[in-house]
TORKOL-4160 file (C-alpha; in steps of 0.2 Angstrom, whole numbers, padded with zeros to 4 digits, m for minus):
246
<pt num="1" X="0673" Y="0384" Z="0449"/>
<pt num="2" X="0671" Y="0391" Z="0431"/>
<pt num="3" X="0653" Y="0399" Z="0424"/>
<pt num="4" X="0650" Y="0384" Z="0418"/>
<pt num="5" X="0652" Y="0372" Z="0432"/>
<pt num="6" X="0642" Y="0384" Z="0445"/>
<pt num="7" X="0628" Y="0384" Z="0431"/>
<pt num="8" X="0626" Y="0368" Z="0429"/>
<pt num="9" X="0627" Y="0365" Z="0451"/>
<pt num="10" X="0612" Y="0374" Z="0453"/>
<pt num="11" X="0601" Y="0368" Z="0438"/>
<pt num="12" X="0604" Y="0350" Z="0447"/>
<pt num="13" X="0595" Y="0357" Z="0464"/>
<pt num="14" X="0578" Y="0347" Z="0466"/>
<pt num="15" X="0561" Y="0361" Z="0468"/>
<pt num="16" X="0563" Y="0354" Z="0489"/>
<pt num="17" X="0579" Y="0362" Z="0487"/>
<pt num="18" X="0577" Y="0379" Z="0481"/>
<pt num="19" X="0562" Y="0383" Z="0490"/>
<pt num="20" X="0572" Y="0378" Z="0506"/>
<pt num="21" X="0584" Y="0390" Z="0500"/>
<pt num="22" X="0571" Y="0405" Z="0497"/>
<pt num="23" X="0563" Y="0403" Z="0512"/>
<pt num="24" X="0575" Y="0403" Z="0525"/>
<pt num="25" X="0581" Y="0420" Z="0531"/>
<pt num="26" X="0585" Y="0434" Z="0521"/>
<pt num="27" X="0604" Y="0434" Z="0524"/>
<pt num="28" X="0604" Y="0416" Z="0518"/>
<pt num="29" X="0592" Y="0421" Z="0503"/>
<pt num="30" X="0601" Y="0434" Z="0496"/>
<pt num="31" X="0617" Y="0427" Z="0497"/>
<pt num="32" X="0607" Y="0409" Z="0487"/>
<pt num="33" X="0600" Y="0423" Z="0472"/>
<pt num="34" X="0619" Y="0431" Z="0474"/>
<pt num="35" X="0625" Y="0414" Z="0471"/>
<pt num="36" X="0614" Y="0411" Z="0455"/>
<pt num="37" X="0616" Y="0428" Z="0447"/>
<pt num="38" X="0636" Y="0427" Z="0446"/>
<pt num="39" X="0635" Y="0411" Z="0440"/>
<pt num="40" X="0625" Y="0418" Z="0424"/>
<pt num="41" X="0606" Y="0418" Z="0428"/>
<pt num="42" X="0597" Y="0434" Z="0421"/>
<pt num="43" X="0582" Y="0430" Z="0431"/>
<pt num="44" X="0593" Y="0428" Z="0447"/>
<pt num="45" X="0602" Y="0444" Z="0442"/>
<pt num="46" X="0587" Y="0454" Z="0441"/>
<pt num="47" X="0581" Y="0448" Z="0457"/>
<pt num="48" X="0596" Y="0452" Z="0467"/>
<pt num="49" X="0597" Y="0469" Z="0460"/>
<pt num="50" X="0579" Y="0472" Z="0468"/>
<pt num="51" X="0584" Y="0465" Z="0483"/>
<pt num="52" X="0600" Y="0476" Z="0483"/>
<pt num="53" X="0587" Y="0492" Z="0479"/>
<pt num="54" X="0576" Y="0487" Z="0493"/>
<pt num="55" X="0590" Y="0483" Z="0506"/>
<pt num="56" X="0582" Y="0466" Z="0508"/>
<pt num="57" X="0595" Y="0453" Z="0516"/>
<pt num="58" X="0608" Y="0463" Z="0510"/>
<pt num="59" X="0614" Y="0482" Z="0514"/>
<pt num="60" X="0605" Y="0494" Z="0502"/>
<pt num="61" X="0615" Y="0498" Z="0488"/>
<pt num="62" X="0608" Y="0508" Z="0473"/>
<pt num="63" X="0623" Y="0509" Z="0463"/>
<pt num="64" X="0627" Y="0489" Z="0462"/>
<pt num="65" X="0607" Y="0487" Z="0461"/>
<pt num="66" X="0609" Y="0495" Z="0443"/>
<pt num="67" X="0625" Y="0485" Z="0438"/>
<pt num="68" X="0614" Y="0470" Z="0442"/>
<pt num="69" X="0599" Y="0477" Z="0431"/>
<pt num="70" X="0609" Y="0483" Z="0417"/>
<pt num="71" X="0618" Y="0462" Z="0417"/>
<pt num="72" X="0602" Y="0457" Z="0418"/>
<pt num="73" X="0594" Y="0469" Z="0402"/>
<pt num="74" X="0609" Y="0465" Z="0390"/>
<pt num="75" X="0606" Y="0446" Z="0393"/>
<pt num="76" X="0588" Y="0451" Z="0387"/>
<pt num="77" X="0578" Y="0451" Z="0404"/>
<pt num="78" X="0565" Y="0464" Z="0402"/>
<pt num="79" X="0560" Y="0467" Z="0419"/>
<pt num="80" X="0580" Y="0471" Z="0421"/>
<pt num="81" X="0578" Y="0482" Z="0407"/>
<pt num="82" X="0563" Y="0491" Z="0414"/>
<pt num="83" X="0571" Y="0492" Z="0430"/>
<pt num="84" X="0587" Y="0502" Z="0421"/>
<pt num="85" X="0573" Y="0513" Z="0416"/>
<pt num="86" X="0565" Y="0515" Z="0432"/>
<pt num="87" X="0585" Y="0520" Z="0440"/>
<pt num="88" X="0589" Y="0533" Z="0426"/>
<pt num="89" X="0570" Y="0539" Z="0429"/>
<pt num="90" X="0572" Y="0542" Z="0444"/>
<pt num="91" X="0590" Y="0542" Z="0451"/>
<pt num="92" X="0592" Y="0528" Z="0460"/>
<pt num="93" X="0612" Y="0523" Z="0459"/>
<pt num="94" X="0614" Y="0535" Z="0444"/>
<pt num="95" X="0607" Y="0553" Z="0442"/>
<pt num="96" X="0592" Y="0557" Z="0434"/>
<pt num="97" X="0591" Y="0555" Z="0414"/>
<pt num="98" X="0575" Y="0555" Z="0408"/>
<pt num="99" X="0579" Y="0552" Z="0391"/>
<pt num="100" X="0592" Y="0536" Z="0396"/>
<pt num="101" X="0573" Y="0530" Z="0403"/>
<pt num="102" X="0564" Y="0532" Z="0389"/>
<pt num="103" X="0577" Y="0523" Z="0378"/>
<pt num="104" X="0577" Y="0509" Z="0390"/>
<pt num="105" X="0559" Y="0509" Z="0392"/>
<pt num="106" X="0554" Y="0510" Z="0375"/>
<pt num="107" X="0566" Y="0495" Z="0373"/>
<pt num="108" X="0557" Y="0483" Z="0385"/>
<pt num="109" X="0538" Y="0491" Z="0380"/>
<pt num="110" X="0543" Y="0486" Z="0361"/>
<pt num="111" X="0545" Y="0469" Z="0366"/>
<pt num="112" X="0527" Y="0468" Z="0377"/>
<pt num="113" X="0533" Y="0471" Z="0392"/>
<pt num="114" X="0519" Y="0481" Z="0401"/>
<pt num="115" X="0526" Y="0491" Z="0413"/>
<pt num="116" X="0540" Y="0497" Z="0401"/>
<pt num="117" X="0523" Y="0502" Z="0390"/>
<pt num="118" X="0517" Y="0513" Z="0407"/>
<pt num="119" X="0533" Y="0520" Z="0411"/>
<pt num="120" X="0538" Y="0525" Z="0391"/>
<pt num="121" X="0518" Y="0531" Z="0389"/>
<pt num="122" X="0521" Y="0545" Z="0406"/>
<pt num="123" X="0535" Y="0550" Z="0398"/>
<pt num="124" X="0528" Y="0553" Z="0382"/>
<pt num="125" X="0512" Y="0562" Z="0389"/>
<pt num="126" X="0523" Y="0574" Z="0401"/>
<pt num="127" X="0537" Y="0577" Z="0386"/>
<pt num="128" X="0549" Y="0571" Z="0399"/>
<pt num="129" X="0565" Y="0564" Z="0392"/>
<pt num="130" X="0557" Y="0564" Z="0375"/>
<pt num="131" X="0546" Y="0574" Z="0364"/>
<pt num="132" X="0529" Y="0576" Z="0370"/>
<pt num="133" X="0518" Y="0564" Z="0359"/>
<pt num="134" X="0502" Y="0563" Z="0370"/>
<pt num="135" X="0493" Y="0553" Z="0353"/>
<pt num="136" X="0507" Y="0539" Z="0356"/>
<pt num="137" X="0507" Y="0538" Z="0373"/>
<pt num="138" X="0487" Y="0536" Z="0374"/>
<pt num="139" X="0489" Y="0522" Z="0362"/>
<pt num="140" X="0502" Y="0515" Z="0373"/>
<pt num="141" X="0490" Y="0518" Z="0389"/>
<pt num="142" X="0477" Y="0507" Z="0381"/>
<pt num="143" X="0488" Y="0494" Z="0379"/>
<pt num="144" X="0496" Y="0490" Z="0395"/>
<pt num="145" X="0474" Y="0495" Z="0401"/>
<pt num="146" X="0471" Y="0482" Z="0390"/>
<pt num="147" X="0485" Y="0471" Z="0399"/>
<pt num="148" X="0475" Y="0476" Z="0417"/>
<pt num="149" X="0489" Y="0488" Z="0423"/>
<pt num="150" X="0478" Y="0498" Z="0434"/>
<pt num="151" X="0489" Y="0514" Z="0434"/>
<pt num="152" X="0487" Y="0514" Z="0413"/>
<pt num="153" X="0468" Y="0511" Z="0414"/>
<pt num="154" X="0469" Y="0527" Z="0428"/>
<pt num="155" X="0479" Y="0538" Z="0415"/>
<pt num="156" X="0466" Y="0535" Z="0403"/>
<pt num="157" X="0452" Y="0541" Z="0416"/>
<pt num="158" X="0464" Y="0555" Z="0415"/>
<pt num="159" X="0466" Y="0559" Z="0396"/>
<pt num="160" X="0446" Y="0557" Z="0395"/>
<pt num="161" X="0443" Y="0568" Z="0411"/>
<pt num="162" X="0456" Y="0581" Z="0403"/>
<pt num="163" X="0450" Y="0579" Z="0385"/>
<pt num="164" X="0467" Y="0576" Z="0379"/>
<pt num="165" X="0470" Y="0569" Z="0361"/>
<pt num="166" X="0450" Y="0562" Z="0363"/>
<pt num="167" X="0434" Y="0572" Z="0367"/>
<pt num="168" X="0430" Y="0576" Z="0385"/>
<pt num="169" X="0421" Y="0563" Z="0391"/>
<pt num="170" X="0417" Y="0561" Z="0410"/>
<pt num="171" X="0408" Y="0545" Z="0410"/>
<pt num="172" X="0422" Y="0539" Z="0403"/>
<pt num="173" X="0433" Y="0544" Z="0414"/>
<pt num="174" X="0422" Y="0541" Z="0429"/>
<pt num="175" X="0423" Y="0523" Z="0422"/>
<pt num="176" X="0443" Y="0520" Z="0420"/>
<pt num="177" X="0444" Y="0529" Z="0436"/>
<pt num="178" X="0431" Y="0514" Z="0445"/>
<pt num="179" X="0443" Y="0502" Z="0437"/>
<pt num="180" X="0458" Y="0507" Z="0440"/>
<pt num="181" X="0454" Y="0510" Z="0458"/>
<pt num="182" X="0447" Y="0492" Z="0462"/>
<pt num="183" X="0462" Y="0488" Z="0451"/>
<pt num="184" X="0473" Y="0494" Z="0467"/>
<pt num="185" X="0482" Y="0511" Z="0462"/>
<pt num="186" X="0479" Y="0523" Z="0473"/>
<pt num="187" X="0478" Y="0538" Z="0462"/>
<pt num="188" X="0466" Y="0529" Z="0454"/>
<pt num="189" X="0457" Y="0528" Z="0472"/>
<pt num="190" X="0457" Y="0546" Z="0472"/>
<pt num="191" X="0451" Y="0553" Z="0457"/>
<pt num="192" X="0436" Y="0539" Z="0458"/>
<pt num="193" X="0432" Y="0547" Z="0474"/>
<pt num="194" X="0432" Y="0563" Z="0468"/>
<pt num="195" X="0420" Y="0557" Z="0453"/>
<pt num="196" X="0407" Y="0549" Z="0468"/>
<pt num="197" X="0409" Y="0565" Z="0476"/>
<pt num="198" X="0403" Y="0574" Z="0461"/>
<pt num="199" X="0389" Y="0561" Z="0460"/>
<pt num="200" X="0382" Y="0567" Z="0479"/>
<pt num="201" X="0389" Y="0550" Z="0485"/>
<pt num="202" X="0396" Y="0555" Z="0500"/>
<pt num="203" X="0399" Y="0539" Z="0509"/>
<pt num="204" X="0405" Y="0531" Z="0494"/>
<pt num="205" X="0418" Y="0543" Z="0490"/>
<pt num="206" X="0426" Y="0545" Z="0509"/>
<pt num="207" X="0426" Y="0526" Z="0508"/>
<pt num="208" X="0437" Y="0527" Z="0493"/>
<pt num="209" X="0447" Y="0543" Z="0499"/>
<pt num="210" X="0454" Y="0533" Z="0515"/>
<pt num="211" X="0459" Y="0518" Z="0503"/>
<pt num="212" X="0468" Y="0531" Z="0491"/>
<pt num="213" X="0477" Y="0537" Z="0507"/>
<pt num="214" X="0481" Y="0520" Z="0516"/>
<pt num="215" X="0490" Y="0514" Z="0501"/>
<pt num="216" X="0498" Y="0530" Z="0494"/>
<pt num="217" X="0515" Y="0536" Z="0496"/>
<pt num="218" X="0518" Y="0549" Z="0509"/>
<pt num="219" X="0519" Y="0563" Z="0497"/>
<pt num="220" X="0502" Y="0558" Z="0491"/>
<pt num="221" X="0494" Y="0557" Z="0506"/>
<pt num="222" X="0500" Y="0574" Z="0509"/>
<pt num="223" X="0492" Y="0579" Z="0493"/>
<pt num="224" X="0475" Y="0570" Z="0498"/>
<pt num="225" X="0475" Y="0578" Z="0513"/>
<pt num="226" X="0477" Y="0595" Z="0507"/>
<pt num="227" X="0463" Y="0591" Z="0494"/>
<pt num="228" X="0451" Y="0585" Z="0507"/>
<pt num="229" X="0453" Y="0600" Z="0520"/>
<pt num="230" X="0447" Y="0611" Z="0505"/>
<pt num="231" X="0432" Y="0600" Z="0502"/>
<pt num="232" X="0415" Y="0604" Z="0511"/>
<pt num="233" X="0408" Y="0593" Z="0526"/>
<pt num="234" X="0407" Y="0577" Z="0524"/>
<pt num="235" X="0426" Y="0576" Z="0517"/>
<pt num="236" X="0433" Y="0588" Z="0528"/>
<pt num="237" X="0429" Y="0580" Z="0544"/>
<pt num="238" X="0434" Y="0564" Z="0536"/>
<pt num="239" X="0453" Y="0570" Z="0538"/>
<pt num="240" X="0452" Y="0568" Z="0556"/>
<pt num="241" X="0441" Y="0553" Z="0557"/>
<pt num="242" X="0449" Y="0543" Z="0542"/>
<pt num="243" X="0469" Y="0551" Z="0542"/>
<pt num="244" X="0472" Y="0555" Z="0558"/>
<pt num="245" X="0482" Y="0569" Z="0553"/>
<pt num="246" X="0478" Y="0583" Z="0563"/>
C-alpha cells in the first residue's frame, strides 16, 4: 500500500472507530499510532515517539523515540520539536548537547509553543548550551507564566526571590511561588513552603512540603528531605510523619 493509499485508510475511520482502537490494550494501541505515523501523520509520529520514550505498549527505545520526534519536528509538529530538544537536553537516545537543545527549543518557543519557551528560558538563565542572557530568559519566563506553565511562573518566584535582572522582592516571590505551587509543580511546592515557614505558618508549610515530596522526582525528594532534617521542630519531625524516610 503506498503513503498515500494508507493515509487516506485511516482518515476514512469513523470517531467509534478510533477511540475503539485507543483504548484497547497498549500492545494493540501502539501498534494503531505505529500504523498512522509510517503512513505520514506528524501527530501520530509524535505520539509514538513518546510512547517509544516511555516503553508504553511497546519495548522502551530511546534512540528510535528521537527518529520519531525529529519526523515529527521537520513536518513542523512543535511538540516533536520540543521533544528533540528535551532528548539532546538531556540524553535520551542521543548524548547530551545542550546547545542542539537550545536550537531546537528556540525553534518551537519562536513559534509559541510554551514549553519550548520554558525549556529555551532554563537554558538561557543557567548559560547552558548558550550564552547566559538571564534579561531574555525572564522575559521568556513571563511569557509561558502568562501562558499558566506553572514551572515558568515558579522560575519567576525565583528571579524575584534572587533579585536577578529585577529588584529583590520577596512578596513577589512569595506570590509566584503560591501560584506556581497550586499550579502543580512540585518545586514550586517547596519554595512556597519555605516562604509559609518564614511567615511562622507551620502547618501550612508542612502541608505544602509533603505535597512538594509526593509529587517530586526521587532526586528531589531527596533534596527535600535533606532540607527538612536541617529545619527546626515542627519540619523535622515532619520527615518521619509525612516522608516516611527514616
Amino acid at each position: 500500500m503506498t503513503q498515500a493509499a494508507a493515509i487516506d485508510a485511516i482518515n476514512r475511520l469513523d470517531a467509534d472507530e478510533i477511540a475503539r482502537r485507543l483504548s484497547g490494550p497498549r500492545e494493540d494501541v501502539a501498534a494503531f499510532v505505529r500504523e498512522a505515523a509510517e503512513a505520514g501523520s506528524a501527530e501520530a509520529g509524535a505520539r509514538f515517539g513518546q510512547m517509544l520514550l516511555d516503553g508504553d505498549g511497546v519495548g522502551p527505545d530511546p534512540v528510535e523515540a528521537l527518529r520519531w520526534f525529529e519526523r515529527a519536528a521537520r513536518q513542523g509538529h512543535l511538540e516533536a520539536a520540543n521533544m528533540v530538544g528535551r532528548c539532546h537536553d538531556l540524553g535520551w537516545g542521543t548524548p547530551i548537547d545542550k546547545a542542539t537543545a537550545a536550537s531546537w527549543y528556540r525553534q518551537a518557543a519562536a513559534r509559541g509553543f510554551v514549553w519550548a519557551i520554558y525549556n529555551y528560558a532554563t537554558l538561557l538563565a543557567l548559560g547552558d548550551g548558550v550564552a547566559q542572557d538571564r534579561p531574555q530568559a525572564l522575559a521568556l519566563f513571563r511569557r509561558a507564566a502568562d501562558a499558566g506553565n506553572a514551572k515558568a511562573i515558579n522560575f519567576v518566584g525565583s528571579f524575584h526571590e534572587d533579585g536577578w535582572v529585577v529588584e529583590r522582592d520577596l512578596a513577589e516571590a512569595a506570590s509566584c511561588y503560591r501560584r506556581a505551587a497550586e499550579g502543580g509543580d512540585f518545586r514550586g511546592q517547596f519554595n512556597h513552603a519555605r516562604m509559609l515557614a518564614a511567615a511562622d505558618d507551620a502547618a501550612g508549610a508542612c502541608d505544602w512540603f509533603a505535597r512538594a515530596w509526593a509529587n517530586g522526582t526521587p532526586r528531589f525528594r531527596t533534596q527535600v528531605e535533606t532540607y527538612l532534617i536541617q529545619q527546626p521542630e515542627p519540619y523535622r519531625s515532619a520527615i518521619d510523619s509525612h516522608y516516611g524516610s527514616r
